[in-house]
PDB file of N, CA, C and O in Angstrom:
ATOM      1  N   UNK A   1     -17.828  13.272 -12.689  1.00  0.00           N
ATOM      2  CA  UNK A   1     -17.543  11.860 -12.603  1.00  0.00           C
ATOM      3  C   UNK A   1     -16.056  11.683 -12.338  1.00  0.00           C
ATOM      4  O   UNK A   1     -15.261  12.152 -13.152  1.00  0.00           O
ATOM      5  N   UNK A   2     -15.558  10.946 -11.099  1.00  0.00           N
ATOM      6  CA  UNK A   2     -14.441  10.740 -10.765  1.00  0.00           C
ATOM      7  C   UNK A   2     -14.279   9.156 -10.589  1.00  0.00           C
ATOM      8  O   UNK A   2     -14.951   8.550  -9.754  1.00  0.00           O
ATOM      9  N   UNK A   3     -13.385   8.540 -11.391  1.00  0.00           N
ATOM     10  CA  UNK A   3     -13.099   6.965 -11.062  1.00  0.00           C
ATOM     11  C   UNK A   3     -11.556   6.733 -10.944  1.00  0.00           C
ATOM     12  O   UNK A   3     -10.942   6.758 -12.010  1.00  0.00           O
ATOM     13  N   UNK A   4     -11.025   6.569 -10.090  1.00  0.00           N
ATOM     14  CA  UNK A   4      -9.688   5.907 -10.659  1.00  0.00           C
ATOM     15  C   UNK A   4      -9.665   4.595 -11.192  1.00  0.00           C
ATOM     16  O   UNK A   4     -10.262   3.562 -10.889  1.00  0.00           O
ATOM     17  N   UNK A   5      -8.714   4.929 -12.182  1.00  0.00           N
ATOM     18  CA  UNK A   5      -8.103   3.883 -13.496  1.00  0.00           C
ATOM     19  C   UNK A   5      -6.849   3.356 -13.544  1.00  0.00           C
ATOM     20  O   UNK A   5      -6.321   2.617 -14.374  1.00  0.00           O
ATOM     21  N   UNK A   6      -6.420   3.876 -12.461  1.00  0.00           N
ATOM     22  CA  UNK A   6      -5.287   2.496 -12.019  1.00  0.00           C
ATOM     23  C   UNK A   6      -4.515   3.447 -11.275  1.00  0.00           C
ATOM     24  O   UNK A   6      -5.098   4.368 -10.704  1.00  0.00           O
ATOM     25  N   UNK A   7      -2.831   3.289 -11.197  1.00  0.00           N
ATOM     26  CA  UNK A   7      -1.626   3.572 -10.582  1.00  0.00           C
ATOM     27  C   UNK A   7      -0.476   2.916 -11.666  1.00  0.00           C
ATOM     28  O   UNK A   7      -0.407   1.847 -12.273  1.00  0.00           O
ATOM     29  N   UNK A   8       0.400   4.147 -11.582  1.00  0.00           N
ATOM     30  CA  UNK A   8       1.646   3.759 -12.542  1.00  0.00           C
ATOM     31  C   UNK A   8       3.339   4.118 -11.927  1.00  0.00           C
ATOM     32  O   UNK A   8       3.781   5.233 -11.651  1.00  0.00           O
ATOM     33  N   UNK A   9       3.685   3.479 -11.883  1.00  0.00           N
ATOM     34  CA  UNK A   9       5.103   3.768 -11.658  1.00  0.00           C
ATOM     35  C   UNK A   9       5.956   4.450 -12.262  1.00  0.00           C
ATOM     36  O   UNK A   9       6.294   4.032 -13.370  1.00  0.00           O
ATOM     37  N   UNK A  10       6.486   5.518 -11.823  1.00  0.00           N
ATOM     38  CA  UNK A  10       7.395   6.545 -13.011  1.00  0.00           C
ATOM     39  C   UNK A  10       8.434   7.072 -12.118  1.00  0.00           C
ATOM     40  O   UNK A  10       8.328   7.800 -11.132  1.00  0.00           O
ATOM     41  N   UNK A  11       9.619   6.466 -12.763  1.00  0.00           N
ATOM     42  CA  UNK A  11      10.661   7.223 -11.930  1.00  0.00           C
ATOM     43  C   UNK A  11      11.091   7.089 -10.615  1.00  0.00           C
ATOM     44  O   UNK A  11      11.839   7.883 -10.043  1.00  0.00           O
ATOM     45  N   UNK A  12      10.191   5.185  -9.723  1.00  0.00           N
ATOM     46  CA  UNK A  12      10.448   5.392  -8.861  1.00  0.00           C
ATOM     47  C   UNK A  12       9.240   5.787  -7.558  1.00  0.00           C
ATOM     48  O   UNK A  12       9.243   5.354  -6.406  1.00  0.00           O
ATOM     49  N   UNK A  13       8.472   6.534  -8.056  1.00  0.00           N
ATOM     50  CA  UNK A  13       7.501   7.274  -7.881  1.00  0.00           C
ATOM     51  C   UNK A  13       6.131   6.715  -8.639  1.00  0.00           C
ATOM     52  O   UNK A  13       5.977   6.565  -9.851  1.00  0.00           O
ATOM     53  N   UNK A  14       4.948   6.385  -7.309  1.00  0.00           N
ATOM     54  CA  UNK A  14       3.566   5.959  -7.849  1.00  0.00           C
ATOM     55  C   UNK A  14       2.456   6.876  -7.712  1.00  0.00           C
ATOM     56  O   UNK A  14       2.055   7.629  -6.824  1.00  0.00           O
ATOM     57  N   UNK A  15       2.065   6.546  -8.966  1.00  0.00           N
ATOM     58  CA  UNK A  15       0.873   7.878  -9.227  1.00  0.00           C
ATOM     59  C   UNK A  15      -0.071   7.529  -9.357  1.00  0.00           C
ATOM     60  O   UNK A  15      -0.053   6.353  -9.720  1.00  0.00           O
ATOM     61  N   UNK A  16      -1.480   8.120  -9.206  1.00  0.00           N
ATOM     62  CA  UNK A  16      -2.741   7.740  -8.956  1.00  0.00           C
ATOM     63  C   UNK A  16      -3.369   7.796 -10.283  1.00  0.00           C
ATOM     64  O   UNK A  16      -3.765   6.680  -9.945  1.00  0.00           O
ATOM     65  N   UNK A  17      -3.778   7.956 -11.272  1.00  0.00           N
ATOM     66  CA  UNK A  17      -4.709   8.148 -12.396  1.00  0.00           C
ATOM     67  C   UNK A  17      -6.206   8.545 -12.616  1.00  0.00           C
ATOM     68  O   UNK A  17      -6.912   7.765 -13.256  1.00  0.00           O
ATOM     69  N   UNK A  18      -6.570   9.343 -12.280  1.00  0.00           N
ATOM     70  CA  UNK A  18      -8.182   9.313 -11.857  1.00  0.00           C
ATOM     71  C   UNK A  18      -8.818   9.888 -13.168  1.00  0.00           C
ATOM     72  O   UNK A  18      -8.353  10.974 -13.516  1.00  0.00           O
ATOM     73  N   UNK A  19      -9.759   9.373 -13.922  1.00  0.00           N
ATOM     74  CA  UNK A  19     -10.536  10.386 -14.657  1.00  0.00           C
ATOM     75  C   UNK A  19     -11.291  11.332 -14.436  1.00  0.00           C
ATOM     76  O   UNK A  19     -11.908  11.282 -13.372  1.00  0.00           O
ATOM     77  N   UNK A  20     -11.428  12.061 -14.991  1.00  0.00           N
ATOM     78  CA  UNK A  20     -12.401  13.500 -14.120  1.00  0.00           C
ATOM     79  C   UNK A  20     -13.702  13.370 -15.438  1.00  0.00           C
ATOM     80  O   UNK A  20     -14.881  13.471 -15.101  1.00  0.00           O
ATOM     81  N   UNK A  21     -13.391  13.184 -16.646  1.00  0.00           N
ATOM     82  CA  UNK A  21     -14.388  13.387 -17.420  1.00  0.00           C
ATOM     83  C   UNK A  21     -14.086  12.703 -18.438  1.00  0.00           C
ATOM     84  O   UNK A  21     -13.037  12.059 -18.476  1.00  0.00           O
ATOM     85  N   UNK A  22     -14.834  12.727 -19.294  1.00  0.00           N
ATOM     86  CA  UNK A  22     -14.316  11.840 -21.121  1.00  0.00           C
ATOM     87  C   UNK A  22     -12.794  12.322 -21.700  1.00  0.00           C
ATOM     88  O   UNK A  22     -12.523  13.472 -22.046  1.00  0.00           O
ATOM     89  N   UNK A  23     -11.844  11.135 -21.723  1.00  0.00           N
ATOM     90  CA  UNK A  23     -10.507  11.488 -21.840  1.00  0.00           C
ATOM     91  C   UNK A  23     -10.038  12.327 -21.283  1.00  0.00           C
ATOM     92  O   UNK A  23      -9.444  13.124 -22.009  1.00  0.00           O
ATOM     93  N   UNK A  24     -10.025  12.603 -19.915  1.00  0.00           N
ATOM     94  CA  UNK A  24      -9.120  13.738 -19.590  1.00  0.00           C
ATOM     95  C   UNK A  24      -9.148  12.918 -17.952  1.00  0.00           C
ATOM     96  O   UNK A  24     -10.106  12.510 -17.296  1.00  0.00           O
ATOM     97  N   UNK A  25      -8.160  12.906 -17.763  1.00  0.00           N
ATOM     98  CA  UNK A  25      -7.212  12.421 -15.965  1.00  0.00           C
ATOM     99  C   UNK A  25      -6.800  13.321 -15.275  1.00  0.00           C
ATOM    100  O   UNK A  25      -6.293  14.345 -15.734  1.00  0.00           O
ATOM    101  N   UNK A  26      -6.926  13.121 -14.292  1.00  0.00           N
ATOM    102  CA  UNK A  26      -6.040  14.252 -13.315  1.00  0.00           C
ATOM    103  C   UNK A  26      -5.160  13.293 -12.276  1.00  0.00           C
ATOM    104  O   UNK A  26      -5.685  12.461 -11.536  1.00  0.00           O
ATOM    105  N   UNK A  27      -3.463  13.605 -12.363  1.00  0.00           N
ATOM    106  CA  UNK A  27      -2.369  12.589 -12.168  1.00  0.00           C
ATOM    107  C   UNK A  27      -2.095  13.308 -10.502  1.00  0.00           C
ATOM    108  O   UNK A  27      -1.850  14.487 -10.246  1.00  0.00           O
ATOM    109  N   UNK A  28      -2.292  11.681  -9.152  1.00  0.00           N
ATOM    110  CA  UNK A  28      -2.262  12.354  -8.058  1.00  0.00           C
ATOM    111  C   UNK A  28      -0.814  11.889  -7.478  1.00  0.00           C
ATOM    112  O   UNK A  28      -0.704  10.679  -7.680  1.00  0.00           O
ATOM    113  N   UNK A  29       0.285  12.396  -6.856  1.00  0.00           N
ATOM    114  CA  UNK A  29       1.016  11.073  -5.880  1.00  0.00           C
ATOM    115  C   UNK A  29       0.778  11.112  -5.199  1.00  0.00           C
ATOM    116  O   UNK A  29       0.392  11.980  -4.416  1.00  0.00           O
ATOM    117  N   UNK A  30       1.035   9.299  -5.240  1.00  0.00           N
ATOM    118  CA  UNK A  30       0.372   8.738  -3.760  1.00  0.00           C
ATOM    119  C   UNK A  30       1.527   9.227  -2.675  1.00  0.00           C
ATOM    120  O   UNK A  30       1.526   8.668  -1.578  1.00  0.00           O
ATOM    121  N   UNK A  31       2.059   9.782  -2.823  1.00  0.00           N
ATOM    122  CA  UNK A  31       3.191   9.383  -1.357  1.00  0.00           C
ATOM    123  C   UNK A  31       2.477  10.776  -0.305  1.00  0.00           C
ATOM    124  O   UNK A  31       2.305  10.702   0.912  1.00  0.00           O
ATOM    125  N   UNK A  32       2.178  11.895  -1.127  1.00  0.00           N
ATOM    126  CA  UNK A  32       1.274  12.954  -0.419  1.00  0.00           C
ATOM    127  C   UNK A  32       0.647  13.515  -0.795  1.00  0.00           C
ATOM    128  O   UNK A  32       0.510  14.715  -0.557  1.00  0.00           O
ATOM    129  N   UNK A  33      -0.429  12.361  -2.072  1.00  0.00           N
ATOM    130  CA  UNK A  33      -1.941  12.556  -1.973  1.00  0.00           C
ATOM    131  C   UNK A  33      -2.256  13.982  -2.978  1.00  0.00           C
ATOM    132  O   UNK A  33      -3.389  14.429  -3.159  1.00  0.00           O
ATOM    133  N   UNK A  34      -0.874  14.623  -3.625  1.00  0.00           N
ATOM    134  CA  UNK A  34      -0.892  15.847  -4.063  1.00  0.00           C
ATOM    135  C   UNK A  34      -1.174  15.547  -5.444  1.00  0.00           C
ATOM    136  O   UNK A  34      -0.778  14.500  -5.955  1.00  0.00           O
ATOM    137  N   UNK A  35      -1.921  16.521  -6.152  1.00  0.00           N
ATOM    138  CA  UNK A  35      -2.504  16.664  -7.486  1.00  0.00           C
ATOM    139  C   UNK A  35      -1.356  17.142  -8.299  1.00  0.00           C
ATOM    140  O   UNK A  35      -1.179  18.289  -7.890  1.00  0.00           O
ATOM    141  N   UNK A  36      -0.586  16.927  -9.112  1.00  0.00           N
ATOM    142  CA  UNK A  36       0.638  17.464  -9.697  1.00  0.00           C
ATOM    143  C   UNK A  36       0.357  17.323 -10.922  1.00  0.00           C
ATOM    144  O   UNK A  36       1.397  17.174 -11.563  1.00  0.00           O
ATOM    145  N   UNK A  37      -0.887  17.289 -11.792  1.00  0.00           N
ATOM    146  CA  UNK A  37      -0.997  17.630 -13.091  1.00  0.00           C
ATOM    147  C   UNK A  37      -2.541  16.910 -13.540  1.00  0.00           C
ATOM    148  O   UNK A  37      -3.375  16.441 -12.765  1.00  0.00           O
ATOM    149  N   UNK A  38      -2.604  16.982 -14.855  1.00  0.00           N
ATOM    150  CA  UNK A  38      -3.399  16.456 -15.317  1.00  0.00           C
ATOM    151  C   UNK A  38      -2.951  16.453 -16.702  1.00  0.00           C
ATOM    152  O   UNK A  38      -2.083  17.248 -17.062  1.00  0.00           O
ATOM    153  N   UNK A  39      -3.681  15.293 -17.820  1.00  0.00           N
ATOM    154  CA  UNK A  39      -3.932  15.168 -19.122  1.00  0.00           C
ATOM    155  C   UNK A  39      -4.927  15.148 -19.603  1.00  0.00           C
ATOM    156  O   UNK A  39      -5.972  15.231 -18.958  1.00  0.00           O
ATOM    157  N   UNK A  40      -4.843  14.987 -21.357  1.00  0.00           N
ATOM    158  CA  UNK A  40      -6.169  14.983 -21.939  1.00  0.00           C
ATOM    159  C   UNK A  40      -5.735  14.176 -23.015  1.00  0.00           C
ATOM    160  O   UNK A  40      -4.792  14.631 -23.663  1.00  0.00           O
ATOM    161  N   UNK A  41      -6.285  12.889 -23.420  1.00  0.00           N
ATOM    162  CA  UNK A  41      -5.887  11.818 -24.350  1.00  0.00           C
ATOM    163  C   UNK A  41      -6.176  12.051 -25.500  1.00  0.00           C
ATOM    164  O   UNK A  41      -5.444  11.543 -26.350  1.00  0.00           O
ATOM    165  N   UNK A  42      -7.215  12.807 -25.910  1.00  0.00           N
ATOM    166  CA  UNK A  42      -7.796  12.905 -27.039  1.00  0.00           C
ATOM    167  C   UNK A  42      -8.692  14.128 -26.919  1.00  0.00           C
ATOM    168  O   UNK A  42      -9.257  14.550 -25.909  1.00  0.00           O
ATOM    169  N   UNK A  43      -8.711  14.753 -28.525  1.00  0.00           N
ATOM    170  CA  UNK A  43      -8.574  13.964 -29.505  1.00  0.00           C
ATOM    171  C   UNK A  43      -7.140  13.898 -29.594  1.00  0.00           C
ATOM    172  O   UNK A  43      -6.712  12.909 -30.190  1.00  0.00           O
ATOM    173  N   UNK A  44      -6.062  14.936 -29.020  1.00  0.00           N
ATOM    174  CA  UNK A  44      -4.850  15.099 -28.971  1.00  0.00           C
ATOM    175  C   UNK A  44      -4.063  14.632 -27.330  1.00  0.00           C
ATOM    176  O   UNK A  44      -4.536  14.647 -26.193  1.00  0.00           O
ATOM    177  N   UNK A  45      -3.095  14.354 -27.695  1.00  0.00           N
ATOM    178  CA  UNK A  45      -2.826  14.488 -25.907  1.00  0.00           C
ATOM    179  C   UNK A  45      -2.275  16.112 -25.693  1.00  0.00           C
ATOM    180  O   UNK A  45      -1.432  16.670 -26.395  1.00  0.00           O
ATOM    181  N   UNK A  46      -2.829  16.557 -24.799  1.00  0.00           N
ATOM    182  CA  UNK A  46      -2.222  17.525 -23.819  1.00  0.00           C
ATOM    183  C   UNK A  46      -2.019  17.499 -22.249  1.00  0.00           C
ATOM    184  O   UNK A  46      -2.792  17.133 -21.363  1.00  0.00           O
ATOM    185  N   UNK A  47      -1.134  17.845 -22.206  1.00  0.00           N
ATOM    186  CA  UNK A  47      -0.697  18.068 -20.897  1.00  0.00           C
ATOM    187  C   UNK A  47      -0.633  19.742 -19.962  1.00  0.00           C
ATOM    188  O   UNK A  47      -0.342  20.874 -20.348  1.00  0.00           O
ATOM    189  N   UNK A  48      -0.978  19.295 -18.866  1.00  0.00           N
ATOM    190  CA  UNK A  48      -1.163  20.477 -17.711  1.00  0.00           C
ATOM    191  C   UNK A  48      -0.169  19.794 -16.153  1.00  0.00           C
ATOM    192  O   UNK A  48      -0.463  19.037 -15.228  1.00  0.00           O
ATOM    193  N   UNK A  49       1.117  20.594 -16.565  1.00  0.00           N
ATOM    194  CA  UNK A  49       1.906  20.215 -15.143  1.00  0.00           C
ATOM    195  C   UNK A  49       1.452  21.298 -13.977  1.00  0.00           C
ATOM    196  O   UNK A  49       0.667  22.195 -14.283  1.00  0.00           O
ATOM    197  N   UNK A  50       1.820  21.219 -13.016  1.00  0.00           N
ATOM    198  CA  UNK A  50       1.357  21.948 -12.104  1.00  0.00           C
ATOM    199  C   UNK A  50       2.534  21.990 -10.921  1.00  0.00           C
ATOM    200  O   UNK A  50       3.208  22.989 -10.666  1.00  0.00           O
ATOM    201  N   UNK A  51       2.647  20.613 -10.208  1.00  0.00           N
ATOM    202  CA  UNK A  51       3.527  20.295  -9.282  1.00  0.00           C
ATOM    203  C   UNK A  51       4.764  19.386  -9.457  1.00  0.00           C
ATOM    204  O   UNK A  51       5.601  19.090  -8.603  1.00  0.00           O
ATOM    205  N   UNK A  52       4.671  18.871 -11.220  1.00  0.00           N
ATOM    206  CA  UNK A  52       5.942  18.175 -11.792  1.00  0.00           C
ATOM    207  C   UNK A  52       6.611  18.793 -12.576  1.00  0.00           C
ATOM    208  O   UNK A  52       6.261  19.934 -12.275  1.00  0.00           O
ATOM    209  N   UNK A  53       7.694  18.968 -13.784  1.00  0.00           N
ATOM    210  CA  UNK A  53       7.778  19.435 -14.889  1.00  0.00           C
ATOM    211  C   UNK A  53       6.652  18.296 -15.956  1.00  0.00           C
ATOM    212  O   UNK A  53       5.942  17.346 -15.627  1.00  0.00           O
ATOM    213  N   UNK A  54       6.877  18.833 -17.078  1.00  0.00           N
ATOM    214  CA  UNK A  54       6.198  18.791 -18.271  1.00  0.00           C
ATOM    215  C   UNK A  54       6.488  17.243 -18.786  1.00  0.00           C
ATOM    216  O   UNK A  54       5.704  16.393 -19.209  1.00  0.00           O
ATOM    217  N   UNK A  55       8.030  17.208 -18.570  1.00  0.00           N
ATOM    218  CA  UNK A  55       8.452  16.063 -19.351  1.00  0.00           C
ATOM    219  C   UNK A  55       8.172  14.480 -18.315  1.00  0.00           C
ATOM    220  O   UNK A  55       8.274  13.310 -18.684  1.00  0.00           O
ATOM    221  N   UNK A  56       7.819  15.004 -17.026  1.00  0.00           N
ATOM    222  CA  UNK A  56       7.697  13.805 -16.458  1.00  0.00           C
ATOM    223  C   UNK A  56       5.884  13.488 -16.278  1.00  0.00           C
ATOM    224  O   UNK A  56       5.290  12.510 -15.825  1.00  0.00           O
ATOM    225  N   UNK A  57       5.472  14.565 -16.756  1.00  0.00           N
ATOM    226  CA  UNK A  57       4.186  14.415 -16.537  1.00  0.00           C
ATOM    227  C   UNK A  57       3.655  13.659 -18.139  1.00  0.00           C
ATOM    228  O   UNK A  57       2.671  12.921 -18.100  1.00  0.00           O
ATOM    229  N   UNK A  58       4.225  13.853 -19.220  1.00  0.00           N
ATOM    230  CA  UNK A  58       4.198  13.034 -20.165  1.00  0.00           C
ATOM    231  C   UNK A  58       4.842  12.050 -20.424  1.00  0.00           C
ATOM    232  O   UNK A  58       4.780  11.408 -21.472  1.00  0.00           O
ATOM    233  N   UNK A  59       5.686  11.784 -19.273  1.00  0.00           N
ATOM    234  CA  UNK A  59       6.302  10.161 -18.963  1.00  0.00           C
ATOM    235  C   UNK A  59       5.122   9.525 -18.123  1.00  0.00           C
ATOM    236  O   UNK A  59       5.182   8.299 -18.211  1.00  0.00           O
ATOM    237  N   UNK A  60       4.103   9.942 -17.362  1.00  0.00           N
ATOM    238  CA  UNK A  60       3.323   9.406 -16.839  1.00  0.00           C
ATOM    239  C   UNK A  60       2.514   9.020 -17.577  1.00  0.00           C
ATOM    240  O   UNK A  60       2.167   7.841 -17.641  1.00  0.00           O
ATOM    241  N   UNK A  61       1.875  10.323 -18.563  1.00  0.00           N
ATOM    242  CA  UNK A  61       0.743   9.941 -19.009  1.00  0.00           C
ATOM    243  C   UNK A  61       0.982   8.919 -20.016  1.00  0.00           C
ATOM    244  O   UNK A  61       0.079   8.091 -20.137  1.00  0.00           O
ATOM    245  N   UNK A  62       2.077   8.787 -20.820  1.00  0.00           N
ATOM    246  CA  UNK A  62       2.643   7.673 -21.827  1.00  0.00           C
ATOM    247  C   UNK A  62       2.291   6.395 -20.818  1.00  0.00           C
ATOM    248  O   UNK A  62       1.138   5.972 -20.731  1.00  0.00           O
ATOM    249  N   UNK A  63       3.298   5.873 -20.134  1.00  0.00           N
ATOM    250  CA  UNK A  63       3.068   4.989 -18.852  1.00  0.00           C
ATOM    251  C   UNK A  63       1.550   4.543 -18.906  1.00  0.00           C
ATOM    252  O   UNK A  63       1.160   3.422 -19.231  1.00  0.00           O
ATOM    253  N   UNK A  64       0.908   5.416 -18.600  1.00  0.00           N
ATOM    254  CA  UNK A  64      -0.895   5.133 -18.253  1.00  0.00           C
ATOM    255  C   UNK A  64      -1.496   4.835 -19.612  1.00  0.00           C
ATOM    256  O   UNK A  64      -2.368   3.984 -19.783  1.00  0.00           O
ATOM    257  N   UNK A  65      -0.889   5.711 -20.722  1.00  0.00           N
ATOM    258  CA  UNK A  65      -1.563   4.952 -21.518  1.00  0.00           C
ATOM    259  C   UNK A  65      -1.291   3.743 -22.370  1.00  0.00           C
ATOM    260  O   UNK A  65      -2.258   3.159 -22.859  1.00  0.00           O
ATOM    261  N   UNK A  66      -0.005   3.287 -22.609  1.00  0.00           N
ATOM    262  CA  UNK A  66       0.553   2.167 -22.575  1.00  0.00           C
ATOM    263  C   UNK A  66      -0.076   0.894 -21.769  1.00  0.00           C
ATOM    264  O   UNK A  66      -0.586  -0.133 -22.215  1.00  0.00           O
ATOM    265  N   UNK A  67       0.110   1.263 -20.612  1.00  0.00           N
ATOM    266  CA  UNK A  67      -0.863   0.080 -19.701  1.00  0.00           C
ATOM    267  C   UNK A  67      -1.842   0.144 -19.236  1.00  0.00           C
ATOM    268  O   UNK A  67      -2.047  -0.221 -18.078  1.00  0.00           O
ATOM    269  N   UNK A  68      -2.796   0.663 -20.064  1.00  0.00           N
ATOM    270  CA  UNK A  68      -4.347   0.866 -20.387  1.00  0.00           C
ATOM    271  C   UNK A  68      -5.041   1.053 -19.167  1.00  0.00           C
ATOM    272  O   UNK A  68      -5.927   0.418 -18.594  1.00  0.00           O
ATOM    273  N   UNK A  69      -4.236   2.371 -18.851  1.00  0.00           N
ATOM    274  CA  UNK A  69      -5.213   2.613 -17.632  1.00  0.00           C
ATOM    275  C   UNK A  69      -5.874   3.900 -17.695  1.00  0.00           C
ATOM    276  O   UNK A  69      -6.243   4.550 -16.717  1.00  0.00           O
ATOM    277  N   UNK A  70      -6.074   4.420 -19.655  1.00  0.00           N
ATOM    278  CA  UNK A  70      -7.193   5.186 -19.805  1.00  0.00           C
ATOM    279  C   UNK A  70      -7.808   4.738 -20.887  1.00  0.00           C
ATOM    280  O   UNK A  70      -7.378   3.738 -21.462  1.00  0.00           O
ATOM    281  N   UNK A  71      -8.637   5.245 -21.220  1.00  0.00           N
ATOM    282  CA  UNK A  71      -9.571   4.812 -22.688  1.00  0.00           C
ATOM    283  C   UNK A  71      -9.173   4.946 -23.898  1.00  0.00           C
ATOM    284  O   UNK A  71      -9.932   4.909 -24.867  1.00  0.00           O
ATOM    285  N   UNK A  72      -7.595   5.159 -23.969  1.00  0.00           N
ATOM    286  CA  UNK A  72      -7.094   5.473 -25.246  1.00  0.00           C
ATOM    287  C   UNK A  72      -7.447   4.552 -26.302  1.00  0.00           C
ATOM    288  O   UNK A  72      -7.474   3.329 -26.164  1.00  0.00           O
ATOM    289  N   UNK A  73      -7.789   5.359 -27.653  1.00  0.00           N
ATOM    290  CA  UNK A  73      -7.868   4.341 -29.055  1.00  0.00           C
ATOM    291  C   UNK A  73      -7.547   5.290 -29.890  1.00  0.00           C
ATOM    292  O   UNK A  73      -8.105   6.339 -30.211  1.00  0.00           O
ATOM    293  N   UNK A  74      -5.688   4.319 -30.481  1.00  0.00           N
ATOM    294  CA  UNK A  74      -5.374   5.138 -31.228  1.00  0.00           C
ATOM    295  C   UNK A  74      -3.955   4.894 -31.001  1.00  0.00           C
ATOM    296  O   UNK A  74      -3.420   4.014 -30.326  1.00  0.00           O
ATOM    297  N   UNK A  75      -3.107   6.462 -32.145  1.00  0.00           N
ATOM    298  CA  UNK A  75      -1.657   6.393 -32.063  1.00  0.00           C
ATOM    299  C   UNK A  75      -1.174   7.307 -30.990  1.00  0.00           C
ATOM    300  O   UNK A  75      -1.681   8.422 -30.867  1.00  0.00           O
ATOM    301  N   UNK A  76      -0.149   6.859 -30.150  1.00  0.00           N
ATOM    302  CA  UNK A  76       0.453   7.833 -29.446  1.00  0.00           C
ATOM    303  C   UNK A  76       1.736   8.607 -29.570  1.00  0.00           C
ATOM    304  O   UNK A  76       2.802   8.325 -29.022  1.00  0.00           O
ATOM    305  N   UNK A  77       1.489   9.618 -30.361  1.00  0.00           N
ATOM    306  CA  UNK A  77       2.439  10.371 -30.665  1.00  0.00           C
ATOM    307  C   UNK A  77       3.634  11.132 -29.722  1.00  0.00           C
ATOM    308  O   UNK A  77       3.566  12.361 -29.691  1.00  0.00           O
ATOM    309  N   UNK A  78       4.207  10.788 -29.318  1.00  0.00           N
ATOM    310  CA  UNK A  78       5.018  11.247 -28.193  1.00  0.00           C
ATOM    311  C   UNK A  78       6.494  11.361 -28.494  1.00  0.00           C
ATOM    312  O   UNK A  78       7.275  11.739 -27.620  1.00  0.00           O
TER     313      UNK A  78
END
């Protein structure tokens, strides 16, 4: 199951949000469509950078989940 759940601005830079499965996203940019990480909201957040560092990929996922563009319920520890 793939839906996107919005687009977030970070840094300048807009990113795609797509869910792949129950709490877990995979983060695309739009500028070339490239997959540069993914998260997992719960029960913990984790993060998987790939094509960003670490710290901007949990500036995204904060971002997304702040402006409820995943299913988060709950505290975000960050």
């Amino acid at each position: 199951m793939q839906a996107v759940k919005g687009m977030v601005l970070v840094e300048g830079v807009t990113y795609r949000i797509v869910r792949t499965s129950r709490a877990k996203y995979d983060v695309v940019r739009i500028s070339d469509d490239s997959l540069v990480g993914s998260f997992q909201s719960a029960p913990r957040l984790e993060l998987s950078a790939t094509k960003i560092d670490a710290r901007l990929l949990r500036d995204i996922a904060r971002t997304a989940i702040r402006g409820a563009k995943t299913s988060w319920v709950g505290r975000l520890e960050l």
